[in-house]
C-alpha positions in Angstrom: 2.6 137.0 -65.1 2.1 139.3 -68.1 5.2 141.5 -68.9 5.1 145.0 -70.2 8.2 144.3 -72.3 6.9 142.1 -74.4 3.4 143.3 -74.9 5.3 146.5 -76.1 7.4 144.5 -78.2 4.5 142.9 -79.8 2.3 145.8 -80.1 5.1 147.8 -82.1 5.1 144.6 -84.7 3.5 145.6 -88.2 0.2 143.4 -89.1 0.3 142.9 -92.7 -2.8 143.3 -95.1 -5.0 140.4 -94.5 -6.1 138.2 -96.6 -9.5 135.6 -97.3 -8.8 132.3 -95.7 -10.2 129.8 -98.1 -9.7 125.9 -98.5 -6.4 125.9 -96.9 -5.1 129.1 -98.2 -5.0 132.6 -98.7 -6.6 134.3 -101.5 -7.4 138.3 -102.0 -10.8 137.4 -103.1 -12.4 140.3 -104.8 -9.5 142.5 -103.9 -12.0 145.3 -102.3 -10.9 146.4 -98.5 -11.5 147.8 -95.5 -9.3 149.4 -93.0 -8.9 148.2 -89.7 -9.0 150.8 -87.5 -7.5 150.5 -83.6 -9.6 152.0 -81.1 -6.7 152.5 -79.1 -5.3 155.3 -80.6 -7.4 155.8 -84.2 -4.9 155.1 -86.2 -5.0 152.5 -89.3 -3.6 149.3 -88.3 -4.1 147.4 -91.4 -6.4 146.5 -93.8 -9.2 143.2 -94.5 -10.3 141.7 -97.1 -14.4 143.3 -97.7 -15.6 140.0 -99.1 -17.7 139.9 -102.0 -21.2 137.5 -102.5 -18.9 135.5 -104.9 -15.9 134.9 -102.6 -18.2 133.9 -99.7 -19.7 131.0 -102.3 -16.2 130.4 -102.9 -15.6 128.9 -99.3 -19.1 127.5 -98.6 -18.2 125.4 -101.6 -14.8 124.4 -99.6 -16.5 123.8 -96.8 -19.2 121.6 -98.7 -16.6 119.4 -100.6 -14.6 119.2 -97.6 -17.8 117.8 -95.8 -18.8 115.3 -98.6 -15.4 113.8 -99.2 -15.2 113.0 -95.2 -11.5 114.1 -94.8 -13.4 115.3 -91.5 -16.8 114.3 -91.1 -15.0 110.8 -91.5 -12.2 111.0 -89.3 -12.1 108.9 -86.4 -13.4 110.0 -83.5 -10.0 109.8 -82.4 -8.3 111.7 -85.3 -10.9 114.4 -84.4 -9.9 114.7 -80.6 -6.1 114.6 -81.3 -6.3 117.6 -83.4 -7.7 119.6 -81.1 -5.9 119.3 -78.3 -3.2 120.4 -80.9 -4.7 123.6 -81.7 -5.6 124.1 -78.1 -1.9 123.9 -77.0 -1.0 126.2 -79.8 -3.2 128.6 -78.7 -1.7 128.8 -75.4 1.9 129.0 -77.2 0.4 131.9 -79.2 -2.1 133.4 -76.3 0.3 136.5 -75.5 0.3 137.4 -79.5 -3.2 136.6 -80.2 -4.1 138.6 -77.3 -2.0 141.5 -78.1 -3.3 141.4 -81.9 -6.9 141.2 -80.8 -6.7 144.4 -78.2 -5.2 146.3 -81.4 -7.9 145.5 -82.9 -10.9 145.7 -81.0 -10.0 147.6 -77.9 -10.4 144.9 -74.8 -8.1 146.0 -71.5 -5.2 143.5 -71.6 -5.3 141.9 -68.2 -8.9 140.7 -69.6 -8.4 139.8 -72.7 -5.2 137.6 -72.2 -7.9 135.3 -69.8 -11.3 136.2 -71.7 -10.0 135.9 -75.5 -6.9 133.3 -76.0 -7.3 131.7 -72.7 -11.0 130.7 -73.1 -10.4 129.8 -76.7 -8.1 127.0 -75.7 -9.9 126.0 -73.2 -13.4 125.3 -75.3 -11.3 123.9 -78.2 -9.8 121.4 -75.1 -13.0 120.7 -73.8 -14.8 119.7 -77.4 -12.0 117.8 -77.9 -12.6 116.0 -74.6 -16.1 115.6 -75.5 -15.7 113.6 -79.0 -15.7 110.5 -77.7 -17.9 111.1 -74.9 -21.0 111.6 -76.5 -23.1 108.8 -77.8 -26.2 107.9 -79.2 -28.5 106.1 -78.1 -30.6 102.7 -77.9 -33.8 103.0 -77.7 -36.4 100.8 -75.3 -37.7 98.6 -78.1 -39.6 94.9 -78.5 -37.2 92.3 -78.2 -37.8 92.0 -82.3 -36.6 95.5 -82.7 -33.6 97.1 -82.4 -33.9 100.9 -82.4 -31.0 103.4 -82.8 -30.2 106.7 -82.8 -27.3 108.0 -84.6 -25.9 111.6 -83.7 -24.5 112.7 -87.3 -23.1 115.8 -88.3 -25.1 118.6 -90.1 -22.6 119.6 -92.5 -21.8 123.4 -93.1 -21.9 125.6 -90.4 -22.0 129.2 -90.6 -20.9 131.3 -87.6 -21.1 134.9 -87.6 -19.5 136.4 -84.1 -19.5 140.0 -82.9 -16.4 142.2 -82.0 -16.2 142.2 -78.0 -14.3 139.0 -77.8 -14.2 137.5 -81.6 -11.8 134.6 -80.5 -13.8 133.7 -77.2 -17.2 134.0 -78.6 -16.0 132.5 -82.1 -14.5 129.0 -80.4 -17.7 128.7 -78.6 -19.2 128.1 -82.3 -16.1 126.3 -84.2 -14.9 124.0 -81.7 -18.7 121.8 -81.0 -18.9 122.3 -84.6 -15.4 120.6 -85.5 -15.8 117.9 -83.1 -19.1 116.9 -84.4 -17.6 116.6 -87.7 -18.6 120.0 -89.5 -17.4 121.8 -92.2 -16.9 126.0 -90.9 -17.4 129.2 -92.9 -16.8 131.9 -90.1 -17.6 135.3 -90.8 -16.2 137.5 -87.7 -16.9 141.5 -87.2 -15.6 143.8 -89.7 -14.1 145.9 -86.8 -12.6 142.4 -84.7 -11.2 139.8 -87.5 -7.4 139.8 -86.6 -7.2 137.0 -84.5 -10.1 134.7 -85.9 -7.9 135.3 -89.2 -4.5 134.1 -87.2 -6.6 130.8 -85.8 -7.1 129.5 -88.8 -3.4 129.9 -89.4 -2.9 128.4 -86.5 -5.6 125.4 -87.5 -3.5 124.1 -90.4 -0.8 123.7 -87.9 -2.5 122.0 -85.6 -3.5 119.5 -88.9 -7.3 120.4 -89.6 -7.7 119.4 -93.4 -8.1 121.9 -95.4 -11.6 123.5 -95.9 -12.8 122.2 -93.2 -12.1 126.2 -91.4 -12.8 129.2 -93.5 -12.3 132.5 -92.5 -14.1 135.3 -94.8 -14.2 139.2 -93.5 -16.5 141.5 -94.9 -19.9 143.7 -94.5 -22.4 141.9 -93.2 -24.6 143.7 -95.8 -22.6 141.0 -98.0 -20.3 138.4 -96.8 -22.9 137.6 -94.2 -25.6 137.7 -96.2 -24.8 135.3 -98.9 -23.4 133.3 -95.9 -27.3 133.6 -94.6 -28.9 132.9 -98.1 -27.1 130.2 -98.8 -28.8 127.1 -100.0 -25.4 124.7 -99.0 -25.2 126.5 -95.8 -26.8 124.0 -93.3 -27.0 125.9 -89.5 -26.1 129.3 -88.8 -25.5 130.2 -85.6 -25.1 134.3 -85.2 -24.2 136.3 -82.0 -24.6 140.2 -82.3 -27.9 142.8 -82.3 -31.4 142.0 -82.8 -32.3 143.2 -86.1 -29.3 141.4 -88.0 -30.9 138.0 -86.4 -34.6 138.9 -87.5 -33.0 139.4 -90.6 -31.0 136.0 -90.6 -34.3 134.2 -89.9 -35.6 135.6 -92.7 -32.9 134.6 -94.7 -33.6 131.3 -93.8 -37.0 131.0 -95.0 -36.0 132.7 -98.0 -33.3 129.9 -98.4 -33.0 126.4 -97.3 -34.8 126.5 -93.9 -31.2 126.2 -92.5 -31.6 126.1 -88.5 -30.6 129.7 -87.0 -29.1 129.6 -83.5 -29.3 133.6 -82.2 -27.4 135.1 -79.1 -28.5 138.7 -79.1 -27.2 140.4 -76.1 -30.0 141.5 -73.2 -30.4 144.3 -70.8 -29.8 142.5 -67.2 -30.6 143.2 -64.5 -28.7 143.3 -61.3 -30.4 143.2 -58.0 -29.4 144.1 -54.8 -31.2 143.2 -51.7 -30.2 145.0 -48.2 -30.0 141.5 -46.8 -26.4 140.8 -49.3 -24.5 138.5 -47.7 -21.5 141.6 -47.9 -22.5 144.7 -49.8 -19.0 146.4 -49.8 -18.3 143.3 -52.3 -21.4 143.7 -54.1 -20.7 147.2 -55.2 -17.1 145.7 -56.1 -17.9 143.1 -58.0 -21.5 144.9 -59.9 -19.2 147.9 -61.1 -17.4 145.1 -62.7 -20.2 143.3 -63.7 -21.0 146.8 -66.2 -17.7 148.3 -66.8 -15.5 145.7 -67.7 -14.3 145.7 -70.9 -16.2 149.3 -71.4 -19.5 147.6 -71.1 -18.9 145.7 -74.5 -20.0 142.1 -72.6 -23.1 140.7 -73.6 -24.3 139.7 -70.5 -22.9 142.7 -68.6 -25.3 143.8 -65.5 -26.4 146.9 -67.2 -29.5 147.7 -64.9 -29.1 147.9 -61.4 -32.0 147.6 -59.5 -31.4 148.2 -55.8 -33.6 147.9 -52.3 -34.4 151.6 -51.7 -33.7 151.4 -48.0 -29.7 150.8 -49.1 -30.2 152.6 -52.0 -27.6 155.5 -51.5 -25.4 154.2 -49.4 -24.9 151.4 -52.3 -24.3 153.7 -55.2 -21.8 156.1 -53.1 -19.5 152.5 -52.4 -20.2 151.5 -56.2 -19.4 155.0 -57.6 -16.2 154.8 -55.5 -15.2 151.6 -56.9 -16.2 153.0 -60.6 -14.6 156.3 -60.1 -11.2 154.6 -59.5 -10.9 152.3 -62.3 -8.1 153.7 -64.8 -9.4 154.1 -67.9 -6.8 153.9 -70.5 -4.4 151.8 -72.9 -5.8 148.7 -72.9 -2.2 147.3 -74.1 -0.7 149.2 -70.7 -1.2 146.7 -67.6 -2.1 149.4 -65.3 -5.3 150.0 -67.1 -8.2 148.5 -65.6 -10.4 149.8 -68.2 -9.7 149.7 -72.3 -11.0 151.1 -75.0 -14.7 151.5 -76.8 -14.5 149.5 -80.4 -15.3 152.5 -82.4 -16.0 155.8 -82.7 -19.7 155.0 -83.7 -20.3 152.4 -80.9 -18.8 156.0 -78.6 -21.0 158.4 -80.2 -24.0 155.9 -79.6 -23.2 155.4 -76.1 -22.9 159.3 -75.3 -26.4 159.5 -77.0 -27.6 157.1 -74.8 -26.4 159.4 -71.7 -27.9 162.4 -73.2 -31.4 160.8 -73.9 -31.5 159.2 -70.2 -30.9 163.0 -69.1 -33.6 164.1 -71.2 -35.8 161.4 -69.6 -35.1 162.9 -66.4 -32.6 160.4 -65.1 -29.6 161.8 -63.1 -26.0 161.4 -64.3 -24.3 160.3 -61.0 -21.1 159.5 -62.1 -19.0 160.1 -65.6 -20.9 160.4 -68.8 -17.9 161.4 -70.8 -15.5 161.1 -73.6 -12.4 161.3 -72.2 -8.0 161.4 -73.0 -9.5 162.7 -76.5 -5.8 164.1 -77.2 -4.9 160.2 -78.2 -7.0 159.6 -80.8 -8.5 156.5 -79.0 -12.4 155.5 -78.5 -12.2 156.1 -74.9 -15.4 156.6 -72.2 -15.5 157.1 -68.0 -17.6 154.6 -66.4 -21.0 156.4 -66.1 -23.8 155.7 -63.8 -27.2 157.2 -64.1 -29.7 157.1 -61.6 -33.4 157.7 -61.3 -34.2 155.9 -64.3 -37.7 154.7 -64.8 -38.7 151.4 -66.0 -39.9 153.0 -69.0 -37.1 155.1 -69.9 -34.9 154.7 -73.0 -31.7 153.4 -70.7 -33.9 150.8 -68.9 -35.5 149.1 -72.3 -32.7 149.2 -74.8 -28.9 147.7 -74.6 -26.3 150.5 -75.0 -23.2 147.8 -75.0 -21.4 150.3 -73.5 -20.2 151.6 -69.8 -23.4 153.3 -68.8 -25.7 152.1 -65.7 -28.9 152.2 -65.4 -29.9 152.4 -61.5 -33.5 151.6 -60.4 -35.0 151.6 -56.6 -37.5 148.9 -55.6 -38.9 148.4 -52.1 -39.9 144.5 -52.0 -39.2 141.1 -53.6 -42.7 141.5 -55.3 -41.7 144.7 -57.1 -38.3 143.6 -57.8 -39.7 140.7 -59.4 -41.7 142.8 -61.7 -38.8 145.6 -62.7 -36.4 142.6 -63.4 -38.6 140.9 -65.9 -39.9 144.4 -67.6 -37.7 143.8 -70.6 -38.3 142.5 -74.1 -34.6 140.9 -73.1 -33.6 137.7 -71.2 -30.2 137.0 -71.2 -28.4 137.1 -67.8 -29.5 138.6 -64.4 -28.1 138.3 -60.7 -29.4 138.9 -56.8 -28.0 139.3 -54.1 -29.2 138.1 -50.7 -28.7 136.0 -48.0 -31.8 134.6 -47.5 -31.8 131.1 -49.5 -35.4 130.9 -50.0 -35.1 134.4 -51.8 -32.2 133.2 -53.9 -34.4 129.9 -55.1 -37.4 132.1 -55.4 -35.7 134.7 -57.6 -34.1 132.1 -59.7 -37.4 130.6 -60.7 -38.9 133.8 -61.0 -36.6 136.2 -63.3 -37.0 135.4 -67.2 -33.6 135.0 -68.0 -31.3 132.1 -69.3 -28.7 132.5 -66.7 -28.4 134.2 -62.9 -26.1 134.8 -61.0 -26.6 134.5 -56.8 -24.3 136.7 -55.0 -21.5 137.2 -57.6 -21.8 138.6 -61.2 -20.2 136.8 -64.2 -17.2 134.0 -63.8 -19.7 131.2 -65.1 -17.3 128.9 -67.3 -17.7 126.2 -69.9 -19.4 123.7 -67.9 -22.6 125.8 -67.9 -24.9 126.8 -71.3 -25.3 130.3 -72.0 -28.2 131.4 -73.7 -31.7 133.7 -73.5 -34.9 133.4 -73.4 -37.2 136.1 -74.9 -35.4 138.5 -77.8 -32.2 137.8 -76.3 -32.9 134.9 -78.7 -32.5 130.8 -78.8 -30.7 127.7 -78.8 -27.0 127.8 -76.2 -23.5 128.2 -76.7 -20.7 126.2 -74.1 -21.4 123.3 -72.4 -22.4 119.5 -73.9 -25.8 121.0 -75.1 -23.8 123.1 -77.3 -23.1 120.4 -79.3 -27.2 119.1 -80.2 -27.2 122.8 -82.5 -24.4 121.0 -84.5 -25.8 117.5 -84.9 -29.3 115.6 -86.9 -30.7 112.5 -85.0 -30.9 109.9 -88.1 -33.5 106.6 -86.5 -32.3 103.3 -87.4 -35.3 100.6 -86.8 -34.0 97.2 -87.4 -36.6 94.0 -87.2 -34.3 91.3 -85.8 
């Protein structure tokens, strides 16, 4: 059980200026910075390193020599999988403070954050570990004169860039396959959530990963990720934030090396409710979770609702109910079910949003706000709009923030249709009884994951990725490891 004691403890600890993880060390790089500013109350927590082109070639180069000499890519299978563990078990020494750090930082309530952030991390790091020597290659069905292999082998730098709604979660998704296939890592996490990705690698060198095989660099992304994208020794990138940085990455790539880009960019799902739900008193629980947790800052967060017009208001009177008395508030007090937005941009956006949808016609049914305003913090109420129109600003674009978009349909047929009008795919859910429905919906909605009668909780057992402009290739899971690894033939005559 979490205790208020020490989360206040930790909270009131002063984070030093940060520094460029490089090769095994620390280094101020180009010496330019950038404030880090909490969300939680505005106030300056610290500072980063802003990252020049130069210092980001600086630990590709790491990376690459670390690579080639096979300190890592070498190692034992073995070697590899003990390591791991290690930093997984450190993690969860350190998964209080990392937490802590990373709500400073970036605004997540707490309660999630302790599970979402540090507790996932060591979990995926645990689970890659596990894989290593689990996954083999392969002989292939040959003549009796042949013998045909084919050898799983490292691809050699990897380039992550994550966003900031949960930098340590999202980022050991992308750094733990890569490390136990062998890689070399430049990460390059969000200028506005870099705390705790810059404490892992800390931690790393602990846990005994050579040096330069992890590099941390902070930055713009105008910058530090761009040289990351253009680099010609860079050899995978794998990128999870907004659409128009990854067109821009895969441009960088032909521009570059052809270095395979793996995009996660975030979707508009939708969430449909049926009037045959199994219970629809814990439907309207869990979907006003499925949007507001975490202010709406979740990638695959159930941001259109589309509901079975014959339940319609009696649905979003018990959701409203459920929204309306989530506390909003310190996301480092326990109490809080709700934290804060990640900046005061990210807030003005997502007030635009609500103001356009008005414009559009759409009602504001619930919240709509900037609220406690006398903190200083990026704080919003849980907002639902209804009467939104599949057309509408609010039903095509992803606000990443806590406002609902609430649609009536009549039939399967026409829910069908509203769930798939989107240029996204990411992550979708129904709700019904009816098992044929369930399998019929499944095959039917264009989205890489969906949920049946519950929204979020899949783990690391499952793949998460989109179809469509939510983008390509899947983070967790053992198919997350194939965007890390080049199949090399060997055909021997006997």
């Amino acid at each position: 059980m979490l205790d208020q004691n020490q989360i206040n403890e930790l909270r009131a600890q002063p984070v030093a200026a940060q520094k460029l993880f490089v090769d095994g060390a620390w280094t101020a790089g180009s010496g330019e910075t950038l404030p880090v500013v909490s969300p939680i109350d505005g106030s300056v927590l610290t500072t980063v390193v802003s990252a020049s082109a130069e210092d980001m070639d600086l630990a590709i180069k790491a990376a690459r020599n670390a690579f080639d000499d096979g300190r890592w890519s070498r190692m034992a299978p073995a070697g590899r999988k003990k390591i791991l563990h290690r930093l997984a078990d450190i993690i969860e020494r350190e998964a209080l403070a990392l937490s802590v750090l990373g709500v400073r930082d970036n605004g997540t309530e707490l309660n999630m954050a302790f599970k979402a952030e540090a507790g996932s991390a060591a979990a995926t790091f645990r689970y890659y570990a596990e894989a290593i020597d689990k996954v083999y290659g392969e002989v292939a069905p040959t003549a009796s004169t042949v013998l045909g292999l084919i050898h799983r082998e490292p691809v050699g730098v990897v380039g992550a860039i994550v966003p900031w709604n949960f930098p340590l979660m999202i980022g050991a998704w992308k750094i733990a396959p890569a490390l136990a296939e062998g890689n070399s890592v430049v990460l390059k996490p969000a200028e506005t959530a870099s705390l705790s990705l810059l404490r892992l690698a800390e931690l790393a060198v602990e846990a005994g990963l050579p040096d330069g095989v992890f590099n941390v660099v902070t930055g713009k992304g105008s910058v530090a990720g761009e040289a990351l994208a253009l680099s010609m020794d860079v050899d995978v990138l794998t990128f999870t934030g907004s659409g128009p940085v990854g067109r821009r990455l895969l441009e960088y790539s032909a521009r570059s090396n052809l270095k395979k880009i793996y995009l996660e960019l975030g979707g508009k799902s939708p969430n449909v409710v049926f009037a045959d739900a199994p219970d629809l008193a814990q439907a309207a629980k869990i979907s006003a979770m499925g949007i507001f947790r975490n202010s709406g800052q979740v990638c695959v967060a159930g941001s259109r609702l589309l509901v079975q017009e014959n339940i319609h208001d009696d649905f979003i009177a018990a959701l409203a109910r459920h929204a309306g008395a989530l506390n909003v508030g310190d996301p480092l007090d326990l109490a809080s079910d709700i934290g804060a937005v990640n900046s005061l941009t990210q807030l003005q956006g997502n007030l635009d949003f609500v103001a356009k949808a008005q414009e559009e016609g759409a009602h504001r049914y619930l919240g709509g706000e900037r609220i406690l305003t006398d903190t200083g913090g990026y704080y919003m109420e849980p907002t639902i709009m209804t009467g939104v129109r599949p057309g509408d600003t609010l039903a095509r674009r992803e606000v990443f923030g806590p406002v609902l978009a609430v649609t009536a349909f009549t039939d399967e047929a026409e829910a069908v249709r509203l769930a798939n009008d989107s240029d996204f795919g990411l992550a979708g859910a129904v709700w019904t009884a009816d098992l044929s429905r369930a399998h019929r919906m499944i095959r039917a909605m264009k989205t890489g994951v969906v949920h049946v009668n519950t929204y979020g909780g899949a783990d690391g057992t499952v793949p998460l990725g989109g179809v469509r402009q939510s983008g390509n290739g899947h983070d967790k899971s053992l198919h997350a490891m194939n965007k890390y690894v080049d199949l090399k033939t060997a055909w021997i005559q006997l």
